[in-house]
C-alpha positions, 0 to 999 in steps of 0.5 A: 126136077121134082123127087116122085116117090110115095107113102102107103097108108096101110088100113088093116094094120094103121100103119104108114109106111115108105114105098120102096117098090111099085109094081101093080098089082103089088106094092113093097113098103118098108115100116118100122118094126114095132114089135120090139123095143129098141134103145137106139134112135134108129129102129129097125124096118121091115118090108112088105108085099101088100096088093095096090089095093090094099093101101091107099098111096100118097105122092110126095110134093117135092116140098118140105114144111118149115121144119124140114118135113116132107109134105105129101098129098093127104098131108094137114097143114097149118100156117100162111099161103101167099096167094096172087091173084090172076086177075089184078096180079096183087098178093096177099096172105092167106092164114090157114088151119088144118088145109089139106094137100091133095093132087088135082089137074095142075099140080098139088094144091092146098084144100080149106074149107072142105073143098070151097078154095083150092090154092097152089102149093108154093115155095112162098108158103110158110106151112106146118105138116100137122098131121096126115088125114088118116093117123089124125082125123080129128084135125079135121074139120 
């Protein structure tokens, strides 16, 4: 079974953050505290009380980029999608540059060329997380 858990971009503040607790209309984040710098690897978080409205949720896939990222929906991703077809159950490769992750009816799919081809996200996928479509807008297309 899939971990369901979720990051929260936070506009105002152009920041992302982890979610700990959601409960509507409230959501609880916890983001790195960037108001002090710290000369350890691990800096200090700190949590917030934010309204729903106010950020813009991201589910988790379940999956991890090559690299052992987490993917998320929102998330920009480059590299190599094994697609089969229904139709005569052949595979083949697709190579991709700066797909989008994104939820639809059936699950969490990988969109390219703005929304013309829609594939399911797969463990056969060999993908890079190169960003996310708020911190990077220039990556996409």
């Amino acid at each position: 079974m899939r971990e369901i858990k979720f990051r929260a971009w936070i506009e105002n503040n152009e920041e992302m953050c982890e979610v700990v607790s959601l409960q509507r209309p409230h959501v609880v984040v916890s983001c790195i505290d960037r108001s002090t710098v710290y000369m350890s690897m691990q800096q200090p978080m700190t949590q917030k009380l934010l309204k729903l409205d106010k950020v813009k949720l991201m589910q988790y896939t379940g999956s991890k980029d090559k690299n052992g990222i987490e993917i998320y929906e929102g998330d920009i991703i480059k590299g190599t999608h094994l697609f089969v077809s229904r139709f005569d159950n052949q595979s083949k490769k697709v190579k991709m540059n700066n797909g989008i992750i994104c939820f639809s009816l059936y699950g969490f799919k990988i969109n390219i060329d703005k929304g013309e081809h829609l594939y399911i996200l797969s463990d056969n996928d060999v993908i890079e997380v190169i960003g996310n479509i708020y911190e990077n807008k220039d990556l996409i297309k």
